[in-house]
C-alpha positions as CSV (number, residue, x, y, z in Angstrom):
1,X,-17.9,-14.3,5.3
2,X,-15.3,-11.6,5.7
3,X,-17.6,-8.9,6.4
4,X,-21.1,-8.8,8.0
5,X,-22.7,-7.4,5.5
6,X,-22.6,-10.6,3.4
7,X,-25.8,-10.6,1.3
8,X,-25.7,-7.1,0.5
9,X,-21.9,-7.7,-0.7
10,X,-23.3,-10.8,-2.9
11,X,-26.1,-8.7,-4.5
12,X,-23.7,-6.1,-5.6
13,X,-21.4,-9.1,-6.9
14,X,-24.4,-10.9,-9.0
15,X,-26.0,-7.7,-10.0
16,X,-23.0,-6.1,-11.8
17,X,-21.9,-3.2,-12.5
18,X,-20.1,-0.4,-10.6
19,X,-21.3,0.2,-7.3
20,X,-19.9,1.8,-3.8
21,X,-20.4,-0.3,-1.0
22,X,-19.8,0.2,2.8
23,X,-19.2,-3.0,4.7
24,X,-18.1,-3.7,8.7
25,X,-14.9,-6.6,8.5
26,X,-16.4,-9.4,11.1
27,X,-14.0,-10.1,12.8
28,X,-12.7,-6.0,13.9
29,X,-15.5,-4.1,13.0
30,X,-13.2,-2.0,11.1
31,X,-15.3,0.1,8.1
32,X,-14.2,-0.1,4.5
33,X,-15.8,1.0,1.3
34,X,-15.3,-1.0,-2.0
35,X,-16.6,-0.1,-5.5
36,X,-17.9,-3.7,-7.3
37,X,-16.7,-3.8,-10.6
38,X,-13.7,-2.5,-10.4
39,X,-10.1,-3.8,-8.7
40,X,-11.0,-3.2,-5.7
41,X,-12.5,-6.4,-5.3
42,X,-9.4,-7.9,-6.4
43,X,-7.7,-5.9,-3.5
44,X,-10.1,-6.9,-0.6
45,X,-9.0,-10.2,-1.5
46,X,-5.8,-10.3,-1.7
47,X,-5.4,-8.7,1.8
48,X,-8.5,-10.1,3.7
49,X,-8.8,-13.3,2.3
50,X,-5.5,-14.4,1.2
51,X,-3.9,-12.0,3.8
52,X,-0.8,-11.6,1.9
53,X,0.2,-8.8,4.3
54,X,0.6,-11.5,7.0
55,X,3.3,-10.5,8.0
56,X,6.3,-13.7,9.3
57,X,6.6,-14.2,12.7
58,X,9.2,-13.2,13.4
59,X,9.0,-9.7,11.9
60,X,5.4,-10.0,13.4
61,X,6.8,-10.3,16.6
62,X,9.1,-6.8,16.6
63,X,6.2,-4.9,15.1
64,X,4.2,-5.7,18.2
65,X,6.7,-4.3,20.5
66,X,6.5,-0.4,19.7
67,X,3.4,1.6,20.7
68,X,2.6,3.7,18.9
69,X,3.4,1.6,15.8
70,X,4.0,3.6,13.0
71,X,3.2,2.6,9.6
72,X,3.6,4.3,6.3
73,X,1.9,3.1,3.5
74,X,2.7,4.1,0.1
75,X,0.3,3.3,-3.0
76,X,-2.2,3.4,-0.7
77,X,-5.3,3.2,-3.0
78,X,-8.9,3.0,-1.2
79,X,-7.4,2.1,2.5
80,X,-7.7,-1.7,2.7
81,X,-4.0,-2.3,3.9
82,X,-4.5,1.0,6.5
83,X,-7.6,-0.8,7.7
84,X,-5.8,-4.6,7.9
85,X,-2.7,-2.8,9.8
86,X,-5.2,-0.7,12.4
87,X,-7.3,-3.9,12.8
88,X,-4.0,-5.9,13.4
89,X,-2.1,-3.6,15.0
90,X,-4.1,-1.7,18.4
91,X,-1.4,0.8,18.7
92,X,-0.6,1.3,15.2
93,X,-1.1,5.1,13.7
94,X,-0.7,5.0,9.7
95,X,0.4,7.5,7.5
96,X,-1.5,6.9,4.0
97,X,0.6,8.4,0.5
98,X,-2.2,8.2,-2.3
99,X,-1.8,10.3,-5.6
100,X,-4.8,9.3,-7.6
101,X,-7.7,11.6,-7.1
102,X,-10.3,8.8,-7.0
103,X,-8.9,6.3,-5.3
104,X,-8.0,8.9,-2.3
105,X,-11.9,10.1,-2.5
106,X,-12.9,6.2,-1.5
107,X,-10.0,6.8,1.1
108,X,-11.0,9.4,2.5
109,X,-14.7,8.0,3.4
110,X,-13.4,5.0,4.8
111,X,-11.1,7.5,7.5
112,X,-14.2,9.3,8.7
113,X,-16.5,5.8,9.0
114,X,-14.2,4.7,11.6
115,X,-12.8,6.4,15.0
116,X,-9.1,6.4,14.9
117,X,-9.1,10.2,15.0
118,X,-5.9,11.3,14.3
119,X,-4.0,7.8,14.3
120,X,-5.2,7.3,10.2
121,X,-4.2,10.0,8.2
122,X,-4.3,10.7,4.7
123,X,-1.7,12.6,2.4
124,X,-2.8,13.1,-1.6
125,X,0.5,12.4,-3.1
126,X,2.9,10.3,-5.4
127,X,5.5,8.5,-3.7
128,X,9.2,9.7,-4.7
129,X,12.1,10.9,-4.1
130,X,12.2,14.4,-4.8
131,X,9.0,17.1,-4.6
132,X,8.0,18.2,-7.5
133,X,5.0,17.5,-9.9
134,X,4.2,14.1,-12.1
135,X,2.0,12.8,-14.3
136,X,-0.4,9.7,-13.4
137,X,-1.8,7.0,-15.7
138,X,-4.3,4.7,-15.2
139,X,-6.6,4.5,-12.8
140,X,-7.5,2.2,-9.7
141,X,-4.6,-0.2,-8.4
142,X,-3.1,0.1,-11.4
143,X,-2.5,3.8,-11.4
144,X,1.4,4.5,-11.8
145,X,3.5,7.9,-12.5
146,X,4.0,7.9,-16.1
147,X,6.3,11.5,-16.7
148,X,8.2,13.5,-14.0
149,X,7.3,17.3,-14.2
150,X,4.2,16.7,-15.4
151,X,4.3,15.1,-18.3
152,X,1.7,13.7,-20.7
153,X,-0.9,11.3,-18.9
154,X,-4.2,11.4,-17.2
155,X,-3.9,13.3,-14.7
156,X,-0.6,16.3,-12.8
157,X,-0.4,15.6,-9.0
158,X,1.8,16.5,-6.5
159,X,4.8,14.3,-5.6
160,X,6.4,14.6,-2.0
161,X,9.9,13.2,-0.8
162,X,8.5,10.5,1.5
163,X,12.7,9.5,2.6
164,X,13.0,12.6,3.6
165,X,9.6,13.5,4.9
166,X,8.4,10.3,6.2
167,X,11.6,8.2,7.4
168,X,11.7,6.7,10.8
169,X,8.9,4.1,10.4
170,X,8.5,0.8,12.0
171,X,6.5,-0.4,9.0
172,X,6.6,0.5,5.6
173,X,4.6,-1.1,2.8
174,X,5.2,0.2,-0.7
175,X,2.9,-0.7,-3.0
176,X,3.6,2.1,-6.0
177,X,3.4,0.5,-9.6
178,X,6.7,0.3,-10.5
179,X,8.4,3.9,-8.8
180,X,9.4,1.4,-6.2
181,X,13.1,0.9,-8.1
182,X,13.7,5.2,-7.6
183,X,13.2,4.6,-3.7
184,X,15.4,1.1,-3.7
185,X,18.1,2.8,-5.7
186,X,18.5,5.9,-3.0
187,X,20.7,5.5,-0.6
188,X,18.2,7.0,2.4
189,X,16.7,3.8,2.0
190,X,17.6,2.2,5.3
191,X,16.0,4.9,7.3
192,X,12.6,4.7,5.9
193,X,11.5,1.9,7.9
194,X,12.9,-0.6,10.0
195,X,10.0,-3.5,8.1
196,X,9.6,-3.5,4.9
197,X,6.9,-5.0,2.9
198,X,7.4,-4.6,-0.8
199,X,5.3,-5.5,-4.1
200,X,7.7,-5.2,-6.6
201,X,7.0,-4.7,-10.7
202,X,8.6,-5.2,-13.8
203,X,8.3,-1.4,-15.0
204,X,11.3,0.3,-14.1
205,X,13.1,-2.3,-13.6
206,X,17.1,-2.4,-15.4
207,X,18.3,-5.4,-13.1
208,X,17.5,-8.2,-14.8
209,X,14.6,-10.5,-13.2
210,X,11.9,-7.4,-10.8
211,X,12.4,-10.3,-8.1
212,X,15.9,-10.6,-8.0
213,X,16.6,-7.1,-8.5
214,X,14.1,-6.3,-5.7
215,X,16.0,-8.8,-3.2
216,X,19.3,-8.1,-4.0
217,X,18.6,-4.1,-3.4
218,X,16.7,-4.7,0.3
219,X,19.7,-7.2,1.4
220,X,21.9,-4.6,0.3
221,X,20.0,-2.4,2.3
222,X,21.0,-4.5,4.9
223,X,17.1,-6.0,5.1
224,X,16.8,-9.6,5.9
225,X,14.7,-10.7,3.2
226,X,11.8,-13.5,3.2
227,X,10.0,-13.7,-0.2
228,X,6.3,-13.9,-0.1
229,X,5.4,-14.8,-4.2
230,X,6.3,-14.1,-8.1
231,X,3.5,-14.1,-10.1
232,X,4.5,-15.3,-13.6
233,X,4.0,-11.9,-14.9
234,X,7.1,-10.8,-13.3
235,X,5.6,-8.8,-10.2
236,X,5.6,-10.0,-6.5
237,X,5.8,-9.5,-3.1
238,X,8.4,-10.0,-0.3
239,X,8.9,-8.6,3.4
240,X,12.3,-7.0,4.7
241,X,13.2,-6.4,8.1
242,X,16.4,-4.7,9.6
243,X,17.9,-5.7,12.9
């Protein structure tokens, strides 16, 4: 029901296999692509369905007062959270980090099916701290930097300094397989966004319990934080907002 393309979506369910879809969200008309059989299903879910990136009201409330809204979003896969935040968001303009080479080509066709011109923009990068080169492994949501320098793994991309480069948000969501902990132990932190909404991962992690670790770094950030879940695998999300 979330898009109006509903029985070509079900075909492509029940017939298998992996396909590329195009599909219109009902309720905004905003355009996003999806490849059955694969994650992304998973994905469309998560943030459509069980709108995890709800944000609470009260950090919905001072992300509605700027215009423009700026939003960075890091791990940014095939665009789904770009196209929940412009569909949420009227003035929001989104800056998109995405290193792996697939994931940005589905990314990059869901920019140019919708108008938002110059307000959606897309940068083919790792998320880090420092430019450089790194190695990616994996491929789809779960793609993660593996080696600085460029390393062994499945693929060398380029890796930009998004605290230095990118800081000054209203809205950051970091979504980035586990280089999360490198950005949450600098100490340009604060000034990357004034929101935060974080899914945090074991990998990486030398603090003891990912969700603790990940609360205690945003509150000593000076983030109020609200904790959205822990899935028993050790990953999770929560949001963090700065007064």
């Amino acid at each position: 029901m979330l898009v109006r393309e509903r029985c070509r979506f079900l075909a492509r369910e029940l017939v298998g296999g992996r396909r590329l879809g195009r599909y219109t969200l009902r309720d905004s008309g905003v355009v996003v692509h999806l490849r059955h059989g694969t994650p992304d299903i998973h994905t469309f879910d998560e943030i459509f369905y069980r709108r995890l990136y709800d944000p609470p009201a009260a950090v919905d409330r001072k992300l509605k007062a700027p215009v423009p809204l700026a939003v960075l979003d890091l791990g940014a896969n095939i665009g789904l959270a770009g196209a929940y935040f412009l569909a949420r968001y009227p003035s929001a303009c989104v800056v998109a980090v995405e290193p792996e080479p697939a994931n940005a080509a589905v990314h990059r066709l869901t920019i140019a099916a919708n108008d938002f011109g110059k307000r959606w923009r897309l940068v083919e990068a790792a998320a880090g701290r420092a430019r450089g080169k790194v190695s990616l492994l994996g491929a789809f949501v779960d793609s993660r930097v593996q080696a600085q320098d460029g390393g062994a793994g499945d693929s060398v991309v380029d890796a930009i300094d998004v605290l230095d480069d990118y800081a000054g948000a209203d809205l950051a969501k970091i979504d980035i397989e586990g280089s999360e902990w490198d950005l949450l132990g600098d100490d340009r932190f604060p000034a990357l966004a004034t929101a935060i909404v974080l899914e945090y991962h074991p990998e990486g992690c030398s603090g003891g319990r990912a969700s603790e670790a990940a609360r205690d770094a945003l509150e000593g950030h000076g983030f109020v934080v609200t904790p959205l879940f822990e899935d028993p695998r050790g990953h999770g999300m929560l949001w963090g907002v700065r007064d």
